[in-house]
C-alpha positions in Angstrom: 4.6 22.2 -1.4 7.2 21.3 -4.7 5.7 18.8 -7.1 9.0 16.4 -6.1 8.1 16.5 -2.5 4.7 15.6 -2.9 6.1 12.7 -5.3 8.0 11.4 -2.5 5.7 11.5 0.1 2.3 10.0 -2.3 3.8 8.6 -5.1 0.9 7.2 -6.2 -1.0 10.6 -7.0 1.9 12.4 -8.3 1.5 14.5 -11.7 3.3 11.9 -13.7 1.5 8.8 -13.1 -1.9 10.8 -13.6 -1.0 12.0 -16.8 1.1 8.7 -17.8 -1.9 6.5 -17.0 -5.1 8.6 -17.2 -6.7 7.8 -20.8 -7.8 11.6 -21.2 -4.3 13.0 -21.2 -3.7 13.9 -25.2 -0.2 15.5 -24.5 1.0 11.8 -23.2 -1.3 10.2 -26.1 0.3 12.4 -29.1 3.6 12.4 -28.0 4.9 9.2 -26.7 4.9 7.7 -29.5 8.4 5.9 -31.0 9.2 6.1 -34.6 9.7 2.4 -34.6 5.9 1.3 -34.7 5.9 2.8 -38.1 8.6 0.9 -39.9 11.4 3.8 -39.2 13.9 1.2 -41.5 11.8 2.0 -44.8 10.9 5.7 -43.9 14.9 6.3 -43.6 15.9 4.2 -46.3 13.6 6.1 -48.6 14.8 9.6 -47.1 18.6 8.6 -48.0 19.5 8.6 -44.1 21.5 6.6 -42.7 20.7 4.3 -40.0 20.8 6.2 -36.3 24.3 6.2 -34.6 24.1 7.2 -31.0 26.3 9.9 -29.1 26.6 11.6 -25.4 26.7 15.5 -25.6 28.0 15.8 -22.8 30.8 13.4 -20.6 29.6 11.5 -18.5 26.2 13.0 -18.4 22.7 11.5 -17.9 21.6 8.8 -20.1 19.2 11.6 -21.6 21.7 13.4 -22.7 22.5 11.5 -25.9 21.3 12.4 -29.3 20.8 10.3 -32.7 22.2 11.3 -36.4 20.9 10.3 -39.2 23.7 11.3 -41.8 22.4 12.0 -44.9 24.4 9.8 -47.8 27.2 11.3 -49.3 30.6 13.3 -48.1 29.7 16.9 -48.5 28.8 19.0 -45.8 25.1 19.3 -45.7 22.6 21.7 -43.3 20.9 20.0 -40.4 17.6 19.3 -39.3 17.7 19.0 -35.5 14.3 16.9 -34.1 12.9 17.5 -30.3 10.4 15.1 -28.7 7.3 16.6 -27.6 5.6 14.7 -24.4 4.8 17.9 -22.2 8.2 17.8 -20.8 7.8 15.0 -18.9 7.2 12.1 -21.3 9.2 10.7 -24.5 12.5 10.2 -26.2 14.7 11.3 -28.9 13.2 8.0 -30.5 9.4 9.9 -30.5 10.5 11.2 -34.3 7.1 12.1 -36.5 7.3 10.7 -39.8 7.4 14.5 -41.2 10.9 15.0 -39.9 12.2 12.1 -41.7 10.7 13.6 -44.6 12.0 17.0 -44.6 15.6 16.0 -44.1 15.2 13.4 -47.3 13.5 16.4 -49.7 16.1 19.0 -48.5 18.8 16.5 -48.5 19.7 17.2 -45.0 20.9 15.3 -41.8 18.8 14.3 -39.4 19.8 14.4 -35.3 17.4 13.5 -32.7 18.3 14.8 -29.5 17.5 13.4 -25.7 17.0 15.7 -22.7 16.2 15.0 -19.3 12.4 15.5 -18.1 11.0 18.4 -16.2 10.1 15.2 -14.2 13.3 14.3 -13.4 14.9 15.3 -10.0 18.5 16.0 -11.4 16.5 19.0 -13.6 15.0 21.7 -12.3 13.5 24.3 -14.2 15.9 25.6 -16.5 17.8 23.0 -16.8 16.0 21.4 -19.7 16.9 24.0 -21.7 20.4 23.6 -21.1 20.3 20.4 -22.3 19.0 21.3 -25.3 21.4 24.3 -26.0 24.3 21.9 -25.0 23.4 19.4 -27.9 23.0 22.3 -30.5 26.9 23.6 -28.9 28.0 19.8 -28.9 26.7 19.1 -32.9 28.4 22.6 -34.2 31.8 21.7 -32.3 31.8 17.9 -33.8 30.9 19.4 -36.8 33.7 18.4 -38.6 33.8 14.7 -37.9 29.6 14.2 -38.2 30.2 16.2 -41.9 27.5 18.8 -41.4 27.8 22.4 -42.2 27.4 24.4 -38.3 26.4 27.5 -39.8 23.2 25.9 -41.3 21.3 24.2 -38.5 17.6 23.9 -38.2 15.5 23.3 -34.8 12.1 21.8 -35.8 9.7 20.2 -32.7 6.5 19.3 -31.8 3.6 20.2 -28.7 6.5 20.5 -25.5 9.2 19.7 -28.0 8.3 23.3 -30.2 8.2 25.4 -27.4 11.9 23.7 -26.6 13.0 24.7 -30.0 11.3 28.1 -30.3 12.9 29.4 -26.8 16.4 27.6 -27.6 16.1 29.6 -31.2 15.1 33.1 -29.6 17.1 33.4 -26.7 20.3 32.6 -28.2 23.1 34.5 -26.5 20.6 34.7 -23.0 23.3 33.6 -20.8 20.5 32.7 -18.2 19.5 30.0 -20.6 22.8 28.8 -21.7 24.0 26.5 -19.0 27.6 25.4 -18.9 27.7 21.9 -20.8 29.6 21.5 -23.6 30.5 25.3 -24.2 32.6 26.7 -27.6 29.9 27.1 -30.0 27.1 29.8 -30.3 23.4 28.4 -30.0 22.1 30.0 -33.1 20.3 28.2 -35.4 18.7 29.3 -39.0 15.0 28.5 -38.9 12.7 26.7 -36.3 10.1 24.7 -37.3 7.2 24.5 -34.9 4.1 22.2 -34.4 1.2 23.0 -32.3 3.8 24.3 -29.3 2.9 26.4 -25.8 4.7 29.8 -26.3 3.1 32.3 -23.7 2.1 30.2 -20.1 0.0 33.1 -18.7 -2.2 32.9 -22.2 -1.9 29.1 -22.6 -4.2 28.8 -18.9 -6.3 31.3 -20.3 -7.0 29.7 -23.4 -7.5 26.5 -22.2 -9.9 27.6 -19.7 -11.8 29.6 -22.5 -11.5 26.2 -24.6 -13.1 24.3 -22.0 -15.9 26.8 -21.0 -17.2 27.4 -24.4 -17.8 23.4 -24.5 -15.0 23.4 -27.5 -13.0 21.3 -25.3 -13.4 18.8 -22.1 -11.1 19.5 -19.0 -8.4 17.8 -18.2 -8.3 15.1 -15.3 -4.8 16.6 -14.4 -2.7 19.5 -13.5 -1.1 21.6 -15.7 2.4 20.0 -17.1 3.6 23.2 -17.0 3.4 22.9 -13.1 6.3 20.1 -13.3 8.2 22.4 -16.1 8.7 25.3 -13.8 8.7 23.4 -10.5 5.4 25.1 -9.1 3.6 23.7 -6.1 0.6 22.0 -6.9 -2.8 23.3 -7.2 -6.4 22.5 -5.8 -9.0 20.9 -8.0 -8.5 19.5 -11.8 -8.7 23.6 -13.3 -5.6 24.7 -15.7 -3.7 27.1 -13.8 -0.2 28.4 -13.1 -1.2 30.2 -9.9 1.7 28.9 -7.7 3.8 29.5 -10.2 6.7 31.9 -9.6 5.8 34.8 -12.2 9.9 35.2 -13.1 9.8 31.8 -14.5 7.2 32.1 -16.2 8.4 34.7 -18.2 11.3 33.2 -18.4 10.2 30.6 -20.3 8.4 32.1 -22.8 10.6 32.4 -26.2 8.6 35.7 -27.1 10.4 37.7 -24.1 13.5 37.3 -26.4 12.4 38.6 -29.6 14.3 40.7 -31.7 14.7 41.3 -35.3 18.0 39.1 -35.4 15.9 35.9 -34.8 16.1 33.3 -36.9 12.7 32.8 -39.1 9.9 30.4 -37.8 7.0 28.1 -39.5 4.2 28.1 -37.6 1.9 25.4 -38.0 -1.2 24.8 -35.6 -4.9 22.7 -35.6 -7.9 25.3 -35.1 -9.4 22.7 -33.1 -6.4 21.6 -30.8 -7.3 20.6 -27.6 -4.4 20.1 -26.3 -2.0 22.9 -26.7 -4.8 25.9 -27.9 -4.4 27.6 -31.6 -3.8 31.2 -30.3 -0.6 30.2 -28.7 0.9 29.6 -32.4 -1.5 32.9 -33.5 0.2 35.1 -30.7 3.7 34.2 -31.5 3.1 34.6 -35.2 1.7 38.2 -34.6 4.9 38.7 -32.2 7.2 37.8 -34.7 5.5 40.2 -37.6 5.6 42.7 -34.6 9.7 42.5 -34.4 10.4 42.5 -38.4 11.1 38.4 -38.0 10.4 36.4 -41.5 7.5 33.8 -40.5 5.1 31.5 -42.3 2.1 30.6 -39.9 -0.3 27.6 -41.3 -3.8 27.4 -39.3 -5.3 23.7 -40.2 -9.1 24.0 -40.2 -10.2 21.2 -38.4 -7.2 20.3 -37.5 -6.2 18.5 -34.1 -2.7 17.8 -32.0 -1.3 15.6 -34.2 1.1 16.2 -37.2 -1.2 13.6 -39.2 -4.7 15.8 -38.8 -2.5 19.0 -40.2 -2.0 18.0 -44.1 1.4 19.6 -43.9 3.4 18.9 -46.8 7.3 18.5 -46.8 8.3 20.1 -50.0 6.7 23.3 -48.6 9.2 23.2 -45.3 12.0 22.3 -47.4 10.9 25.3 -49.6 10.9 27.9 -46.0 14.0 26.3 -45.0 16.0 26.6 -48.0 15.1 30.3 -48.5 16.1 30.8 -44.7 19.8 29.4 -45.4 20.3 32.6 -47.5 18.8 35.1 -45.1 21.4 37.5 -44.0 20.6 38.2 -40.5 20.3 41.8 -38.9 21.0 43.1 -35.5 19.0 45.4 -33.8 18.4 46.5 -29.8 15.8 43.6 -28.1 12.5 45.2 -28.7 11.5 44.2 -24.9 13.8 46.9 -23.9 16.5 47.0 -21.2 14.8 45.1 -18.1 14.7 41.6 -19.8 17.9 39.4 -20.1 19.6 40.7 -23.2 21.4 38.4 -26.5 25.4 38.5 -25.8 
């Protein structure tokens, strides 16, 4: 039976009240957070940002579908940092900004944009449809360019936990017309760097891993499902075990962002915690050894010790801004998908 139908008919069990409520769920504890419990009014002020004005990417769309830009001061056209919310896809908002995003735009004197999307949770977005909204904000900020004064050819996805693996599949499968809905459409989807914290990039590894994590003793298991149950609308499962088994194999393929690689990809920084429990290292380790695999540029930065939470990784901005400015100058090449002929192909 669909996760929705079981919703209606026992609310009170239903995948998004266990993992909103139960104190064990670390994708809901990391990522809910909202910038504002952290004084967001000094952090901006000191980044050169300007405070958030609000737009709808697409007319008369869901109240989700609104973004926030932070315009960096100053009249000249400037590259773009674009934020997505982590929260396992069901959880957050485009005000769940980590303080390292702020950071980054200030150092590399960029603009900031948060951007909204509706939850895998939410009935009016079936699985792909969070994507789309995503790929419609990135077609709705390059179009608007000229009024926001940003430069469109210079954009930049950076994300964390749900909100990286959002931003590494919108940056890889640019041109995947199977992924670019029809909101908002004029503008390509390509971007020129992603910046990725601690995401889930392969779903048949990621239950794998998790298992492994737990069995070891590494890691406790979860008192839930697996979110990505509610991302790809699979029926629910027996018991608390981390699985995808009802899961429709098509879709999960679908939504991994390494069945789109090709050397024309934009470059990636990879940064994950060796000791995530959450979201395991390897999935950050897989994709980095995918991207080396196709000829794509990538920086992947394993934290000893470290956990899933941008504050237990040590990251420092200057060495983002650094990756990022050198990706602004990277002339990109085209060559035939290296998954060959049977996956969706790059228009």
């Amino acid at each position: 039976m669909n996760i929705r139908v079981l919703k209606k008919l026992i609310p009170g069990i239903s995948v998004f009240l266990v993992l909103l409520f139960l104190s064990g769920c670390e994708w809901m504890e990391s990522s809910n957070k909202s910038y504002e419990s952290i004084a967001v009014e000094d952090v901006v002020a000191k980044s050169h940002l300007s405070e958030a004005v609000e737009y709808s990417y697409v007319k008369d769309g869901h109240e989700r579908q609104k973004l926030d830009f932070y315009r960096y001061e100053g009249e000249a056209k400037r590259p773009t940092l674009i934020w997505i919310h982590g929260g396992a896809w069901i959880a957050g908002d485009k005000g769940s900004i980590e303080p390292i995003a702020f950071q980054v735009a200030g150092l590399g004197k960029y603009n900031l944009i948060s951007i909204g999307y509706r939850l895998a949770s939410d009935e009016s977005a079936p699985w792909p449809e969070i994507v789309y909204d995503v790929k419609a904000a990135v077609r709705w900020i390059k179009l608007n360019s000229e009024k926001l004064g940003i430069d469109p050819d210079e954009i930049i996805l950076m994300g964390e936990s749900a909100g990286a693996h959002l931003a590494a599949l919108t940056a890889f499968s640019s041109g995947v017309e199977e992924l670019e809905g029809d909101k908002t459409p004029g503008a390509s989807t390509e971007v020129k760097a992603a910046v990725l914290f601690y995401g889930p990039y392969n779903m048949s590894s990621f239950a794998v891993q998790k298992n492994s994590a737990i069995k070891s003793g590494m890691c406790e298991e979860p008192p839930y499902s697996s979110p990505i149950l509610e991302l790809l609308d699979c029926a629910e499962t027996n018991g608390t075990r981390y699985n995808i088994d009802t899961c429709d194999l098509r879709d999960v393929r679908a939504a991994d962002p390494g069945a789109y690689l090709d050397k024309s990809d934009p470059p990636a920084y990879l940064v994950h915690g060796e000791h995530d429990c959450t979201v395991p290292w390897g999935q950050s380790k897989a994709l980095h050894d995918e991207l080396d695999d196709v000829g794509v540029r990538n920086e992947f930065v394993s934290v000893k010790g470290g956990e899933h939470e941008v504050s237990s990784l040590g990251v420092k901005a200057q060495d983002i801004v650094d990756f990022i400015n050198e990706s602004l100058v990277d002339e990109k090449e085209s060559v035939t998908d290296a998954y060959g002929p049977s996956l969706p192909t790059k228009q």
